[in-house]
C-alpha positions in Angstrom: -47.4 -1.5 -21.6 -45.6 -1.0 -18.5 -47.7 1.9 -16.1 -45.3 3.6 -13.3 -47.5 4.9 -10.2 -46.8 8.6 -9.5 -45.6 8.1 -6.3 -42.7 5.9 -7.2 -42.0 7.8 -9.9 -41.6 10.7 -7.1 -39.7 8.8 -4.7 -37.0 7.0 -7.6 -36.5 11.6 -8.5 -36.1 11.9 -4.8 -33.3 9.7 -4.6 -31.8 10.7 -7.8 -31.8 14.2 -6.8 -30.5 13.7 -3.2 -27.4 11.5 -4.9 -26.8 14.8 -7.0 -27.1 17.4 -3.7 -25.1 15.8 -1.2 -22.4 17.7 0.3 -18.6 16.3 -0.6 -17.1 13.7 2.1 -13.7 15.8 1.7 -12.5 17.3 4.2 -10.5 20.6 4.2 -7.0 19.2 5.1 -7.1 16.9 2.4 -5.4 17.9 -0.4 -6.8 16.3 -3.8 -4.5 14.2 -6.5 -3.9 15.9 -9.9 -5.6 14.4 -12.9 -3.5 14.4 -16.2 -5.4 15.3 -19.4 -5.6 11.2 -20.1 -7.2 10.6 -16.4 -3.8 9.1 -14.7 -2.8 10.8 -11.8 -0.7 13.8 -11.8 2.3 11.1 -10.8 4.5 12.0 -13.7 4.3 8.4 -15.3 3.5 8.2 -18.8 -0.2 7.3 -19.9 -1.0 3.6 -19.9 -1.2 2.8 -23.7 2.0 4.9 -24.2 3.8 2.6 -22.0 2.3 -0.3 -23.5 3.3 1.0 -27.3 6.8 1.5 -26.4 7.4 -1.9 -24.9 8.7 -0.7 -22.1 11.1 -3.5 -21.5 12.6 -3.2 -24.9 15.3 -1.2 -26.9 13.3 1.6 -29.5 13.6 -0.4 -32.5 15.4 2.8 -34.5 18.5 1.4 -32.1 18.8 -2.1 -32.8 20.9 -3.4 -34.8 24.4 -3.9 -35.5 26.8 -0.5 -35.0 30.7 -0.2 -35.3 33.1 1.8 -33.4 33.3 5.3 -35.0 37.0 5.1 -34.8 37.4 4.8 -38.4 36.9 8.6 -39.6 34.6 7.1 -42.3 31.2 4.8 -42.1 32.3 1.3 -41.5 31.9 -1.3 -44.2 30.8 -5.0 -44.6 34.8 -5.9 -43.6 34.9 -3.4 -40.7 31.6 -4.7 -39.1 33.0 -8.5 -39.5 34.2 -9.5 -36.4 34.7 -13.5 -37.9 37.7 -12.2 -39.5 41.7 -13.9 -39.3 42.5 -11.1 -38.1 40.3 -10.5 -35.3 41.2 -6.6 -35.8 37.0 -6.1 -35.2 36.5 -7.8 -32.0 35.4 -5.5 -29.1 34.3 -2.7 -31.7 30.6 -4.2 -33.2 28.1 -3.6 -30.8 24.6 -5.6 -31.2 21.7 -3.8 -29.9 19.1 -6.3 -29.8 15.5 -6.2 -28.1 16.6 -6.5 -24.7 20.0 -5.0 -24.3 23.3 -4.8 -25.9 26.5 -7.2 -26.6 30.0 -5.8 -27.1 32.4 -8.5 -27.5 33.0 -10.0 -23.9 30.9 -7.3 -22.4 26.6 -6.8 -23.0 24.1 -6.0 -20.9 20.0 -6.4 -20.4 17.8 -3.8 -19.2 16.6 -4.3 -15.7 15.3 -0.6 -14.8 13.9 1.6 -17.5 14.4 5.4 -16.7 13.4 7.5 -19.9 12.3 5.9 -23.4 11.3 7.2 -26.4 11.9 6.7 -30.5 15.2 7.8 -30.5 16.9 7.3 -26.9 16.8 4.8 -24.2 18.2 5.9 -20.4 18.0 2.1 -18.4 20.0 0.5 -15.4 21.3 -2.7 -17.3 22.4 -6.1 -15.7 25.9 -6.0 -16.9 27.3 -9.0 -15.0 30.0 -11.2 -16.2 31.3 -14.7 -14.9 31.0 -14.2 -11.5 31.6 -10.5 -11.6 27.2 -9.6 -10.5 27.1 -6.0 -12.0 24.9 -3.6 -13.2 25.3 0.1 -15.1 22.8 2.5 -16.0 23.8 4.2 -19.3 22.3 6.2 -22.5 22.2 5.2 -26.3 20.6 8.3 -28.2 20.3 8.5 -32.0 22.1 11.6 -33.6 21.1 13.3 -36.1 23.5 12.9 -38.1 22.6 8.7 -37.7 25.2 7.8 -35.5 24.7 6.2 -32.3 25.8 7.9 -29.1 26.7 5.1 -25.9 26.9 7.2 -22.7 28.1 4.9 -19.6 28.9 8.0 -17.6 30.6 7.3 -13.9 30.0 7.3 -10.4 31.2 10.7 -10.4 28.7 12.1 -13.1 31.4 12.1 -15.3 30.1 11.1 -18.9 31.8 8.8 -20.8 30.4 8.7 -24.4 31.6 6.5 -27.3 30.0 6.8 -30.9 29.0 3.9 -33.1 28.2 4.0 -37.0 25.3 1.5 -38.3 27.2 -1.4 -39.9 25.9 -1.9 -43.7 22.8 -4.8 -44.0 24.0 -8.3 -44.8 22.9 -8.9 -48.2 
């Protein structure tokens, strides 16, 4: 059995008691950081484990895939999303959205700057260089409610400039 001698047992309460009483180094022009309810600071960034769920490099999954041009007045079918056809008729109208980014024919991009996320819409800056054109565009793709896909490239101006897409039928 272990015996503790009174006065250290006095002198380790002593200490423990001064640690608790001492007066705050703070001073009063010092202003103090906000604390969000998950501990991060009051910064406006989202909580650590929510950025690490959401990938934040990557397209929401409920976005990829494979979306036509809603210039048909109708959802697209196998032939409208086949852009291997003689008649090349689809080419520049099937958009992939993969993990990473987006491919439109001879256009595409990959995120580089992410500025909102979540399930159902993406807001990013997206390296959209081509040959030796070095570009970049930041742009919106939002789910709809009614399942369509919404593309907004918007302008320097401010100006939007929205296309919608239909979700191409699954390959059997």
């Amino acid at each position: 059995m272990i015996a503790f001698k009174p006065a250290a047992c006095a002198a380790l309460a002593a200490l423990l008691l001064a640690g608790c009483s001492e007066a705050s180094d703070t001073s009063e022009d010092e202003t103090s950081i906000p604390v969000e309810p998950d501990g991060g600071i009051g910064d406006g960034a989202p909580p650590l484990d929510e950025v690490q769920a959401q990938g934040r490099s990557g397209m929401p999954p409920a976005l990829r895939g494979e979306w036509r041009e809603d210039d048909l007045g109708r959802a697209p079918t196998m032939e409208d999303c086949d852009q291997t056809s003689d008649t090349n008729r689809n080419f520049g109208k099937v958009m992939t959205v993969s993990a990473n980014g987006f491919s439109l024919f001879e256009q595409g991009g990959t995120i580089v700057e992410l500025h909102d996320r979540s399930e159902s819409k993406i807001v990013a800056t997206f390296d959209t260089s081509y040959a030796d054109e070095i570009a970049s565009e930041r742009m919106e793709f939002a789910l709809q409610p009614d399942g369509s896909l919404t593309v907004d490239r918007g302008d320097d101006a401010g100006i939007p400039s929205m296309k919608r897409f239909r979700p191409c039928p699954e390959m059997p």
